[in-house]
LUMKOLVEX-59424 format. One line per 4 residues: number of its first residue (from 1); for each residue x, y, z of N, C-alpha, C, CB. Coordinates in nm, 3 decimals. Glycine has a CB too. Layout:
BEGIN
NUM> X Y Z X Y Z X Y Z X Y Z ~ ...;
//
This chain:
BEGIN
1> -1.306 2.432 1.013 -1.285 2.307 0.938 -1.417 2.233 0.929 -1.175 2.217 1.005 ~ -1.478 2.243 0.813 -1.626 2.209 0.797 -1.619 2.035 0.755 -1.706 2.320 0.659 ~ -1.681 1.940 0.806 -1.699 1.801 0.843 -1.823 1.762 0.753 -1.724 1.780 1.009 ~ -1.823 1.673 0.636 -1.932 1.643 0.569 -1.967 1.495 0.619 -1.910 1.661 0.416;
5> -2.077 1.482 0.672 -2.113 1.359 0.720 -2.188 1.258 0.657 -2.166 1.378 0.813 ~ -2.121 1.256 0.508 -2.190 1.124 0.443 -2.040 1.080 0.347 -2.368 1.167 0.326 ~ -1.949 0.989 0.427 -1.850 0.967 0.343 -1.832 0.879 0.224 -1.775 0.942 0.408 ~ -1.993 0.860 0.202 -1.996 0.727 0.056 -1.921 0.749 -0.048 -2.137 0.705 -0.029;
9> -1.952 0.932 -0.086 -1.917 0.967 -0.190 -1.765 0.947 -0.202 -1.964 1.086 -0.208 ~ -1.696 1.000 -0.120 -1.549 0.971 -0.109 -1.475 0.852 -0.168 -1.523 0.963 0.020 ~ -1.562 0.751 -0.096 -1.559 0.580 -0.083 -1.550 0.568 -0.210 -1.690 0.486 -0.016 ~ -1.709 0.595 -0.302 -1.735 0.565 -0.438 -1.572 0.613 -0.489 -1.885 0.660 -0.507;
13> -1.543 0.744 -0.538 -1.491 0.781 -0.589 -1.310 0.722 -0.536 -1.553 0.904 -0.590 ~ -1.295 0.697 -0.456 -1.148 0.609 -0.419 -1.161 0.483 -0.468 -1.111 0.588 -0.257 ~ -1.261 0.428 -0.497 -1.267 0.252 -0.540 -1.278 0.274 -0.680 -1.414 0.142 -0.476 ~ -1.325 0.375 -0.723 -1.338 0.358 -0.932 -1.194 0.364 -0.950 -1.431 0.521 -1.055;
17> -1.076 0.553 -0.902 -0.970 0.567 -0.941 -0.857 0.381 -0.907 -0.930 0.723 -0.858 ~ -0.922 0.326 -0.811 -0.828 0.254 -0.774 -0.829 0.112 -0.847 -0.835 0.250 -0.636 ~ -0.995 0.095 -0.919 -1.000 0.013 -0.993 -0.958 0.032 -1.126 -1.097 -0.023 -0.983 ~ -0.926 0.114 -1.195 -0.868 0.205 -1.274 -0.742 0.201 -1.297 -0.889 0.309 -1.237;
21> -0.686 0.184 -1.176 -0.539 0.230 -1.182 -0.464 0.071 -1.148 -0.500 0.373 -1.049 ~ -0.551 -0.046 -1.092 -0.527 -0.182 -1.104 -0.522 -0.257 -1.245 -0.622 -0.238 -1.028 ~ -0.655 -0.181 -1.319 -0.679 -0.255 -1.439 -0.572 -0.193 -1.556 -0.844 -0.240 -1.481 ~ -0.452 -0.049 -1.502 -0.370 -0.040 -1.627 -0.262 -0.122 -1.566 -0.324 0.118 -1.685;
25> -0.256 -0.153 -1.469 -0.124 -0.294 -1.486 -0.114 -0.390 -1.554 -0.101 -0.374 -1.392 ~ -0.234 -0.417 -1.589 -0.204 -0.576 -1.714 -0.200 -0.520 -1.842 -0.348 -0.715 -1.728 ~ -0.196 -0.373 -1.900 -0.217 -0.351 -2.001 -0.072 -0.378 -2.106 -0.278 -0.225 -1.986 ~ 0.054 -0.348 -2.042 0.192 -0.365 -2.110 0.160 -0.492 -2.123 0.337 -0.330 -2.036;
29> 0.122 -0.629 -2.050 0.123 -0.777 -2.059 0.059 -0.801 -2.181 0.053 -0.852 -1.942 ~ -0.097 -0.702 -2.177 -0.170 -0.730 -2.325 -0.069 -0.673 -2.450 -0.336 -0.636 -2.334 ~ -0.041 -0.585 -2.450 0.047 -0.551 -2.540 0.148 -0.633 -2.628 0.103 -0.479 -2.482 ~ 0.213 -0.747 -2.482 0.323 -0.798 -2.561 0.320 -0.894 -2.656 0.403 -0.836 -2.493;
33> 0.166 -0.955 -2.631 0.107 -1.050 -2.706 0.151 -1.003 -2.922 -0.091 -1.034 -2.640 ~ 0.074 -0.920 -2.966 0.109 -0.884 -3.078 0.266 -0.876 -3.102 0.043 -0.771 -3.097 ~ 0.335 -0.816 -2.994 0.517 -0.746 -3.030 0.552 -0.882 -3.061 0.642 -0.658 -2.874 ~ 0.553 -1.049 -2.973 0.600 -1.124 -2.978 0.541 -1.187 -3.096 0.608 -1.166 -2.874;
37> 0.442 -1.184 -3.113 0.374 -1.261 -3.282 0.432 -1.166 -3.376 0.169 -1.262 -3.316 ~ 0.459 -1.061 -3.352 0.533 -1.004 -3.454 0.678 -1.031 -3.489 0.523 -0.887 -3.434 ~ 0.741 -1.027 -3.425 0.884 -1.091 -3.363 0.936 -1.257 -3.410 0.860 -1.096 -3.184 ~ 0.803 -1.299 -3.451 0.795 -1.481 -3.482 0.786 -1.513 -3.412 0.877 -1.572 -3.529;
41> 0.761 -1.545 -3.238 0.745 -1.585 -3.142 0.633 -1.665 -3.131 0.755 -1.503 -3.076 ~ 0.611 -1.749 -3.032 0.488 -1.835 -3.007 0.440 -1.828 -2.863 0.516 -1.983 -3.041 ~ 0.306 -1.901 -2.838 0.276 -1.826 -2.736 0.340 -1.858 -2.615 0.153 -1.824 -2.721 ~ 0.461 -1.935 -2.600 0.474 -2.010 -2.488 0.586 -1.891 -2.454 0.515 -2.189 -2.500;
45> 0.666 -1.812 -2.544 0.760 -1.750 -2.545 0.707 -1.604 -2.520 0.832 -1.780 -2.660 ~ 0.567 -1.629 -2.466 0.522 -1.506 -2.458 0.561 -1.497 -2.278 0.346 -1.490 -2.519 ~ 0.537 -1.581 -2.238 0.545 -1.636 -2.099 0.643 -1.641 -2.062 0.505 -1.742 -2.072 ~ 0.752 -1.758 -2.111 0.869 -1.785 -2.088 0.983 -1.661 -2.085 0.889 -1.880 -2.180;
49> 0.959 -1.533 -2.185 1.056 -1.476 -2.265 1.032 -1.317 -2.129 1.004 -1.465 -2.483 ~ 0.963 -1.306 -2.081 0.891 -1.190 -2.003 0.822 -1.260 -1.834 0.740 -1.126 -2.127 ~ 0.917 -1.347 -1.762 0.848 -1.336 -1.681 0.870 -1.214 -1.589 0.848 -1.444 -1.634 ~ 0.988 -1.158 -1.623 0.982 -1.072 -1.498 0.860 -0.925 -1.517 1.161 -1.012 -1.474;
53> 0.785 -0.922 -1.625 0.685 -0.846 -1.648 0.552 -0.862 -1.584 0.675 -0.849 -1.763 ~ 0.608 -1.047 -1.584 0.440 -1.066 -1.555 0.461 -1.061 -1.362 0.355 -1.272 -1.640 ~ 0.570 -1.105 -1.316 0.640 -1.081 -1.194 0.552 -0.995 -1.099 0.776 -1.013 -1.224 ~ 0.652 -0.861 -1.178 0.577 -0.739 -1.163 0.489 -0.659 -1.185 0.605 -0.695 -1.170;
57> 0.418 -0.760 -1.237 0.250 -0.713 -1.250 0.168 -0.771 -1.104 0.163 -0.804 -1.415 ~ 0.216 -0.889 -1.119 0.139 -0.948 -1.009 0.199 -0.902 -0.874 0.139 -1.105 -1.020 ~ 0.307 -0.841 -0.831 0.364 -0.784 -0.719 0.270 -0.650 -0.733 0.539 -0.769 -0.723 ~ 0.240 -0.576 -0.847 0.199 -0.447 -0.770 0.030 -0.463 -0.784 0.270 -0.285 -0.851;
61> -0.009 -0.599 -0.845 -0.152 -0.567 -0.798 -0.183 -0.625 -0.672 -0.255 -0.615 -0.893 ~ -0.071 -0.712 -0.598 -0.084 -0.765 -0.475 -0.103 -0.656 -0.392 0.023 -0.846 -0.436 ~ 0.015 -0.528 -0.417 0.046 -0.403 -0.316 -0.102 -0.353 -0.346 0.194 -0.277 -0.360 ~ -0.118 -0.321 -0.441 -0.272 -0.225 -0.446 -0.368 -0.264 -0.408 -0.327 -0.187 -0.558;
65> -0.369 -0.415 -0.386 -0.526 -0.504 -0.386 -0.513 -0.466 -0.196 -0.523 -0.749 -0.462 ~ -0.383 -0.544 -0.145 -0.369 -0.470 0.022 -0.408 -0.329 0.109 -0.239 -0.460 0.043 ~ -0.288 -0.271 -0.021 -0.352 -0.112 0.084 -0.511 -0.077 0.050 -0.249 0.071 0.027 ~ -0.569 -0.116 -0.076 -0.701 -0.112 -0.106 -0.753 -0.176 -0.004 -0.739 -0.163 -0.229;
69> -0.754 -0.295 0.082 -0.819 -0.384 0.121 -0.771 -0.267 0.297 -0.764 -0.575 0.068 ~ -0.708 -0.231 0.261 -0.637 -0.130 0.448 -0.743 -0.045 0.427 -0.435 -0.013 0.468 ~ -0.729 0.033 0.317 -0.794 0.138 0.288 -0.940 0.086 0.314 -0.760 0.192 0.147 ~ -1.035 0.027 0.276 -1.146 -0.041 0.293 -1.195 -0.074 0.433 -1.132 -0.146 0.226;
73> -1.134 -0.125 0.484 -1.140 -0.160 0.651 -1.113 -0.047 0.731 -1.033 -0.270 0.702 ~ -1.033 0.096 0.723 -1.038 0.149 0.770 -1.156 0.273 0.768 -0.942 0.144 0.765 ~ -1.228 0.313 0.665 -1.314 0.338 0.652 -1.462 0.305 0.687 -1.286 0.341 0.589 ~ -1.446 0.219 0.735 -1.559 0.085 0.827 -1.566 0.219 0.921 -1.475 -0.122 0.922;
77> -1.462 0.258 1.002 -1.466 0.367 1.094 -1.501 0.470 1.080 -1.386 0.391 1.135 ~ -1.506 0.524 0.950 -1.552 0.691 0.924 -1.706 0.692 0.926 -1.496 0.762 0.759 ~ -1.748 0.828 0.982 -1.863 0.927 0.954 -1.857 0.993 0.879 -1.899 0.999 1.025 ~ -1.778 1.034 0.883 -1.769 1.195 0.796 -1.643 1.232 0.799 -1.853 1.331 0.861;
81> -1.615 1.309 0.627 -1.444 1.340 0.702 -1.475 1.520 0.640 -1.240 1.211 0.592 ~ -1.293 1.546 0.664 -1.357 1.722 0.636 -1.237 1.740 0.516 -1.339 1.879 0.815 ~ -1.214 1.847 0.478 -1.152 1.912 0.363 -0.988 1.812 0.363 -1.139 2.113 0.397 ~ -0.935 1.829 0.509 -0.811 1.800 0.500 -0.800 1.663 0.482 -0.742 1.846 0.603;
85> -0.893 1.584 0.495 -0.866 1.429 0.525 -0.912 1.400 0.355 -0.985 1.337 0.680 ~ -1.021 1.516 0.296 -1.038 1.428 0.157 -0.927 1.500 0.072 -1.210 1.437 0.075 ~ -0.833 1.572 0.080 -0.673 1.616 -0.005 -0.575 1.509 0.073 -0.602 1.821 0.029 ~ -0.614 1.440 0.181 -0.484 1.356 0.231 -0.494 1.232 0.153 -0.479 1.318 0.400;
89> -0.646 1.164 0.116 -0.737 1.052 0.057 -0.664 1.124 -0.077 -0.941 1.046 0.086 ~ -0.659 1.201 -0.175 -0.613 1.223 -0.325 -0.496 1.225 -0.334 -0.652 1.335 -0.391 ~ -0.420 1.246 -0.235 -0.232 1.204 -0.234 -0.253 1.071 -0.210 -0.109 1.277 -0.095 ~ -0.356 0.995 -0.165 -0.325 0.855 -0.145 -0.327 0.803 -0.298 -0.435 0.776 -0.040;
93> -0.476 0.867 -0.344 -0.520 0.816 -0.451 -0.365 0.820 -0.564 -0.664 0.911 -0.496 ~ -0.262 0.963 -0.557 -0.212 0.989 -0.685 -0.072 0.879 -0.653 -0.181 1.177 -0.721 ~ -0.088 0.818 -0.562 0.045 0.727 -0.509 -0.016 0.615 -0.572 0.085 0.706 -0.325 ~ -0.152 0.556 -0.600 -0.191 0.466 -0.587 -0.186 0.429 -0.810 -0.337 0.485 -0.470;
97> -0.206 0.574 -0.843 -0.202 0.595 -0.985 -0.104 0.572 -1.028 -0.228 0.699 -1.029 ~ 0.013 0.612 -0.938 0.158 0.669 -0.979 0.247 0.545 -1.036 0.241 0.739 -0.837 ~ 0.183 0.402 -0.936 0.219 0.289 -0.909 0.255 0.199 -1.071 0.098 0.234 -0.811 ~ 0.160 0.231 -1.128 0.189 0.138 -1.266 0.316 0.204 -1.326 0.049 0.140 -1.391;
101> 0.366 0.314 -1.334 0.466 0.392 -1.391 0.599 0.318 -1.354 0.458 0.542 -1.341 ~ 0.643 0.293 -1.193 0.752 0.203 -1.167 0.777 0.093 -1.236 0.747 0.163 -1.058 ~ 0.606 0.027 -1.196 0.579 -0.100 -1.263 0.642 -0.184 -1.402 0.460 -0.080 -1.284 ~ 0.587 -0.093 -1.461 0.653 -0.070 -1.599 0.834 -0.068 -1.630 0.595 0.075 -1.636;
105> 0.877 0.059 -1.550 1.028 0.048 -1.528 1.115 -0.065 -1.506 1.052 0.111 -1.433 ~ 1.051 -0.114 -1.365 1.088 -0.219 -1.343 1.109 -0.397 -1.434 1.020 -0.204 -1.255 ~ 0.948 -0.394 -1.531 0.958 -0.428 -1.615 1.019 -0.413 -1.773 0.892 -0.435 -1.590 ~ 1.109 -0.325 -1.790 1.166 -0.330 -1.909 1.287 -0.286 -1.886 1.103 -0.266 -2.008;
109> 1.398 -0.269 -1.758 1.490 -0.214 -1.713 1.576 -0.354 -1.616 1.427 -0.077 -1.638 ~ 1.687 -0.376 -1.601 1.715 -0.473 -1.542 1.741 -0.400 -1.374 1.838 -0.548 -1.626 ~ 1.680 -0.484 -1.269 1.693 -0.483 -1.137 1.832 -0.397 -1.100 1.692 -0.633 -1.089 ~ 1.814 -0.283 -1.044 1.948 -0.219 -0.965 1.902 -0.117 -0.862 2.057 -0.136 -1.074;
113> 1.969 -0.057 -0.797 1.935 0.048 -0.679 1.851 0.152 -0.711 2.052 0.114 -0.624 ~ 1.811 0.170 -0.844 1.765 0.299 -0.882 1.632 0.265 -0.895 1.826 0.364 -1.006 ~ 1.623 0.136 -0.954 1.465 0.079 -1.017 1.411 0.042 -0.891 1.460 -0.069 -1.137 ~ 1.452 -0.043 -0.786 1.395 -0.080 -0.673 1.338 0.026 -0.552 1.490 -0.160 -0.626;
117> 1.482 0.140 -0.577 1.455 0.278 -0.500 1.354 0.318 -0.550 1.551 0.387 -0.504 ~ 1.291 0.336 -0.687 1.191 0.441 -0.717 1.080 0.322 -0.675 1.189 0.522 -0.893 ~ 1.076 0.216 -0.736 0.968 0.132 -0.713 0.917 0.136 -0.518 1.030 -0.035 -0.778 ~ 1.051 0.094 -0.436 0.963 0.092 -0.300 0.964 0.226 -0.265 1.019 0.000 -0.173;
121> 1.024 0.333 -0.299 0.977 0.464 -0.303 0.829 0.523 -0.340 1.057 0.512 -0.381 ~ 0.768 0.442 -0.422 0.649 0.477 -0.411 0.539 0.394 -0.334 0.621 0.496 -0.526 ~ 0.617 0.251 -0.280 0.508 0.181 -0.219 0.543 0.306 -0.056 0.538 -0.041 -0.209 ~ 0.621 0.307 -0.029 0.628 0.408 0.051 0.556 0.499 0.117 0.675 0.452 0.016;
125> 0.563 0.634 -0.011 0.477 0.724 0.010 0.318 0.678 0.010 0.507 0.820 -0.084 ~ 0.288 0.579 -0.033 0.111 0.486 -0.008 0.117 0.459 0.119 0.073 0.315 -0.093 ~ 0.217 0.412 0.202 0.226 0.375 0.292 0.181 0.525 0.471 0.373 0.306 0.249 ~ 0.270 0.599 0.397 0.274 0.702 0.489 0.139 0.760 0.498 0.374 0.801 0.454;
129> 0.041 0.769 0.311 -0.086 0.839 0.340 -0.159 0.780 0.393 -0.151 0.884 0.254 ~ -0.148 0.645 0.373 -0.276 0.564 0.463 -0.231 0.599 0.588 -0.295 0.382 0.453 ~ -0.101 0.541 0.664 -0.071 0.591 0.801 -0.111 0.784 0.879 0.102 0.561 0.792 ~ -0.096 0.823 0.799 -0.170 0.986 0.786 -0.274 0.959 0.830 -0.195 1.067 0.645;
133> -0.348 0.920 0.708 -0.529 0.908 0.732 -0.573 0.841 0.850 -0.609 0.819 0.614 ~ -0.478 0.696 0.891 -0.526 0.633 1.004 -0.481 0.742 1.125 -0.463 0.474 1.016 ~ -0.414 0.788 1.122 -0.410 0.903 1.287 -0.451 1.012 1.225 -0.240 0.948 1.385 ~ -0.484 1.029 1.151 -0.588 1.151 1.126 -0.724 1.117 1.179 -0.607 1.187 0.965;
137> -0.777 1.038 1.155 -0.890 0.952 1.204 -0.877 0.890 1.340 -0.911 0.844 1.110 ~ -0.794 0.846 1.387 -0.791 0.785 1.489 -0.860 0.885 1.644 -0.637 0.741 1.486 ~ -0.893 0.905 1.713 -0.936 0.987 1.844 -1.045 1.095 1.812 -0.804 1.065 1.912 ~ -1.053 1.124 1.640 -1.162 1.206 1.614 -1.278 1.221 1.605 -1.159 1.232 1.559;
141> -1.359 1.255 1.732 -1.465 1.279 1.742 -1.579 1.287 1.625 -1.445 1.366 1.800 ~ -1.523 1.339 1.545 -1.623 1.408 1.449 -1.593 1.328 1.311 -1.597 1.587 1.435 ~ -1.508 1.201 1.287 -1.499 1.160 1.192 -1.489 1.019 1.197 -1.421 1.218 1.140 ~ -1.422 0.972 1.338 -1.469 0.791 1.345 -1.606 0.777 1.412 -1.353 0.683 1.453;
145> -1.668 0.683 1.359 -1.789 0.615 1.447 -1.766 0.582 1.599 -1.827 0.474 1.382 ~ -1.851 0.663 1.675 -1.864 0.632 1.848 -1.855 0.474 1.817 -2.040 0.694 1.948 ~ -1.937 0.393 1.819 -1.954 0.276 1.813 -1.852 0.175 1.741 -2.063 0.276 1.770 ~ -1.762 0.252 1.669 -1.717 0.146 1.587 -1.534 0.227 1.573 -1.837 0.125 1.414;
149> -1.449 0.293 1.695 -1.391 0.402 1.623 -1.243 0.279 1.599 -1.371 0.584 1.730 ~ -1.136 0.377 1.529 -1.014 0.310 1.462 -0.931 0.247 1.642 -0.895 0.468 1.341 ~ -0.872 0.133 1.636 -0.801 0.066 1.799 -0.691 0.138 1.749 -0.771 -0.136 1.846 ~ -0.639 0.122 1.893 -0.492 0.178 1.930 -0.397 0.053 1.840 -0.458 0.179 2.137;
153> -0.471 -0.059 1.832 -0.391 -0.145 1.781 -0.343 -0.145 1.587 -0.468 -0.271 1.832 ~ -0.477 -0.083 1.508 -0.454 -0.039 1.398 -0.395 0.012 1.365 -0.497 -0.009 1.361 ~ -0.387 0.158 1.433 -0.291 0.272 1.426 -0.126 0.205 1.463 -0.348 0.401 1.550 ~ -0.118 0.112 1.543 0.058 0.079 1.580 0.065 -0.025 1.445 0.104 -0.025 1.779;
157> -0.027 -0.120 1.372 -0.026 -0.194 1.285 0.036 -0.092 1.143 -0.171 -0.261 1.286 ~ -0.008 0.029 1.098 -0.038 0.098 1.036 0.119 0.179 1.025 -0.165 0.154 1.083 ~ 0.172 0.220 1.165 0.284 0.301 1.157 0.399 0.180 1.160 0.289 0.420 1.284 ~ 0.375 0.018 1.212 0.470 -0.037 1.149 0.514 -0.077 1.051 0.485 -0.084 1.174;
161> 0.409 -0.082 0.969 0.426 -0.087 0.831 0.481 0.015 0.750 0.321 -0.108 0.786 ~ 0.437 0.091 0.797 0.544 0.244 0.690 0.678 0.215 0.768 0.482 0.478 0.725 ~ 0.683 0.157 0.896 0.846 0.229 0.954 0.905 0.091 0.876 0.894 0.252 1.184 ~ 0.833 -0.044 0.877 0.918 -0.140 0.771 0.959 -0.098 0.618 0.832 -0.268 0.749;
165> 0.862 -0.044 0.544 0.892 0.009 0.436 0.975 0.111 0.441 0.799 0.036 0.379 ~ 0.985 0.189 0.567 1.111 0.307 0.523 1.224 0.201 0.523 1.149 0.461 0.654 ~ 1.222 0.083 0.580 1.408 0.050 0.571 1.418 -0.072 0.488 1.498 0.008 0.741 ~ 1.322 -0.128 0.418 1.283 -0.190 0.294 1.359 -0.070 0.200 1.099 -0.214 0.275;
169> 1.293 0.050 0.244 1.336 0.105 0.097 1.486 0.175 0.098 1.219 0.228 0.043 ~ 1.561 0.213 0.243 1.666 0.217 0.223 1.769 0.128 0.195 1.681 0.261 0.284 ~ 1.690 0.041 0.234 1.788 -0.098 0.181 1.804 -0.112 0.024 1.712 -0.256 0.231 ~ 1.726 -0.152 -0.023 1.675 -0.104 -0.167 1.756 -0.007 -0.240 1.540 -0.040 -0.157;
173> 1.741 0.086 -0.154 1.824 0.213 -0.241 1.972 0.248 -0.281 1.802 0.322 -0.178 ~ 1.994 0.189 -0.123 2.123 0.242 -0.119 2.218 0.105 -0.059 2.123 0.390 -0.016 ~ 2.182 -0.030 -0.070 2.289 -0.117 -0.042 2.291 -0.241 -0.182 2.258 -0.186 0.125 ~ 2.414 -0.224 -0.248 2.404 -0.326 -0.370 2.337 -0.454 -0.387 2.516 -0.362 -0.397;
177> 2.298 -0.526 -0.434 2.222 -0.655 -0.458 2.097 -0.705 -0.371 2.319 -0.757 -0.447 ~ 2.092 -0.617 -0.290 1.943 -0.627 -0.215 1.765 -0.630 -0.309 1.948 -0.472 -0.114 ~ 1.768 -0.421 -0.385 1.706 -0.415 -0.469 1.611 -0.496 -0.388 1.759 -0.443 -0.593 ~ 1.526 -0.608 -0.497 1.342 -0.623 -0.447 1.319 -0.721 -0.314 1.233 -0.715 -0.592;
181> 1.418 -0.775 -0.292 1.451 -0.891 -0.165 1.406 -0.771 -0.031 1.674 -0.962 -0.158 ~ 1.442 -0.679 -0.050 1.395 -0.551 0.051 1.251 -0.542 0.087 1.426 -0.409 -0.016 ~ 1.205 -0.599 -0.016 1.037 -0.551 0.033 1.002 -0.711 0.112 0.892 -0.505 -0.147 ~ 1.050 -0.799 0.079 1.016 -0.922 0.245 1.009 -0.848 0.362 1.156 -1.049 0.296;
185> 1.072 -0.800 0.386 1.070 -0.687 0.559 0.878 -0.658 0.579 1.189 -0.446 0.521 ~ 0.867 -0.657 0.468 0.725 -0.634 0.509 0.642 -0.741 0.533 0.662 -0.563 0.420 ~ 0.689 -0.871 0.538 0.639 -0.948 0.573 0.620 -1.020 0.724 0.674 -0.993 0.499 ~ 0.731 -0.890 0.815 0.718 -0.945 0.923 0.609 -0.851 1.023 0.862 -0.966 0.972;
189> 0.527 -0.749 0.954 0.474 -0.681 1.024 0.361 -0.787 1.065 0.446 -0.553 0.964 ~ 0.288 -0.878 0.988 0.185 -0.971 1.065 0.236 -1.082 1.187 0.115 -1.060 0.948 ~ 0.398 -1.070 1.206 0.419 -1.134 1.293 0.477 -1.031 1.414 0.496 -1.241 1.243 ~ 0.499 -0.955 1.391 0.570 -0.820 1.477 0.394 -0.802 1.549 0.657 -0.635 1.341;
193> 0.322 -0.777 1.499 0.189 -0.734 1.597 0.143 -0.874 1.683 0.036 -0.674 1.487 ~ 0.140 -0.975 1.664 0.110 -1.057 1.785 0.212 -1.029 1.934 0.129 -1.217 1.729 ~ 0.350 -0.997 1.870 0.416 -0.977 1.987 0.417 -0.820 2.042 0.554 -1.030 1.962 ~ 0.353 -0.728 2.007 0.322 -0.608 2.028 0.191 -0.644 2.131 0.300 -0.523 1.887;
197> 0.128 -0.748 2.089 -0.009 -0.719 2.146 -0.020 -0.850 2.299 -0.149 -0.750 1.991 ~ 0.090 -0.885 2.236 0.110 -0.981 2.375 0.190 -0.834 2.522 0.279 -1.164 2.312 ~ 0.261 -0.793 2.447 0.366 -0.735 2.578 0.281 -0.595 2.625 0.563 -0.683 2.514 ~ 0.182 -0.505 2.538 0.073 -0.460 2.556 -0.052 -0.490 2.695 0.040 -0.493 2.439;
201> -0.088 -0.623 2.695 -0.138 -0.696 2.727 -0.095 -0.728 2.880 -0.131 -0.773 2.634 ~ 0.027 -0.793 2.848 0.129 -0.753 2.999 0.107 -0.638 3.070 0.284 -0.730 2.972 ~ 0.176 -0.532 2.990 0.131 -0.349 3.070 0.034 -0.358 3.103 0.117 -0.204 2.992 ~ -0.058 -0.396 3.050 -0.121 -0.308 3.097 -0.231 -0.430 3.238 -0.203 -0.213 2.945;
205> -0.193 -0.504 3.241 -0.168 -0.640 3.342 -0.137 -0.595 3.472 -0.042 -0.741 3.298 ~ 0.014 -0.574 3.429 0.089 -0.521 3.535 0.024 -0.388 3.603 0.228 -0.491 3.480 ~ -0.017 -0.287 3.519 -0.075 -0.166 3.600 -0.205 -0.173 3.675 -0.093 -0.056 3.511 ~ -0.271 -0.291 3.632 -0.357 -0.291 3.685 -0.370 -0.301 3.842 -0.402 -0.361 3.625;
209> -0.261 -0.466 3.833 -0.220 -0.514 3.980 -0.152 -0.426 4.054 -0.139 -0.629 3.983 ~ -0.088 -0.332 4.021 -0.009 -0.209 4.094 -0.114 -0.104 4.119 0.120 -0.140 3.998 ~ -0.211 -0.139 4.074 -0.313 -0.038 4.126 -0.401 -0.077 4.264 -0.416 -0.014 4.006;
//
């Protein structure tokens, strides 16, 4: 398993696809501009008549701008990665592409188990590759920085967030009128890690004095 030790290129090439794949979310919004002047509409009814478009525009460039911003910080840690970690980085990338496609759904389809399922279904699978990549990286010698490598605390930050989104998204999927109210769950992972890192803290307290 051969290890290339200059991961810029990687970097470069994950921040264009991802700027790329941010900048086709506003493109249906530009669009509607003409449909509604065509329609007789004015511009206030461009707004008024479509918010749930613009909704969900701004929900999935929030999701992308985050795991982008995960994705970014966790790379602070890499040296070098090898074959398997840059095909784990292009499943991130094609989750990250995939994203405007729901988007869209969601915007021209009315809210039900199917639209919310596919939608946190794909924040999902983003979820799991970054969590991949972070314990792929995590303890590896040959791919985090000695000086700088991924905490035990990232990695538990990282897998609670996918384990919130798995039941965000079963909720979502499979219990009636929930749909997008499901993805709040993810709002308690910044409060779930202070108390992880408090009782942590304890243990390892306690073992000390027992030593």
């Amino acid at each position: 398993m051969s290890t290339t030790r200059d991961p810029d290129r990687l970097v470069l090439f994950t921040d264009a696809v991802v700027a790329i794949a941010i900048t086709l979310l506003v493109l249906p919004l530009v669009d509607l501009v003409p449909e509604v002047k065509a329609e007789g509409g004015d511009a206030v009814s461009v707004i008024s008549d479509h918010w749930q478009e613009i909704f969900t525009f701004l929900l999935s460039f929030v999701v992308i701008a985050n795991f982008w911003l995960g994705h970014h910080r966790l790379f602070e840690h890499v040296r070098g990665y090898t074959t398997a970690m840059m095909r784990l980085n292009l499943l991130w990338l094609l989750t990250i592409v995939v994203l405007p496609f729901p988007t869209e759904i969601i915007g021209a389809f009315p809210s039900d188990r199917f639209t919310a399922g596919v939608y946190t279904g794909t924040i999902l699978a983003l979820s799991v590759c970054q969590t991949a990549i972070t314990w792929m990286i995590h303890g590896h010698k040959e791919l985090e920085k000695p000086d700088n490598p991924v905490s035990r605390g990232e990695l538990v930050g990282s897998l609670l967030l996918t384990g919130l989104t798995v039941v965000a998204f079963l909720l979502a999927a499979l219990v009636p009128g929930v749909n997008f109210y499901a993805l709040l769950l993810l709002l308690l992972s910044p409060v779930l890690m202070p108390v992880w890192r408090r009782r942590s803290t304890r243990t390892r307290t306690g073992a000390q004095r027992s030593d």
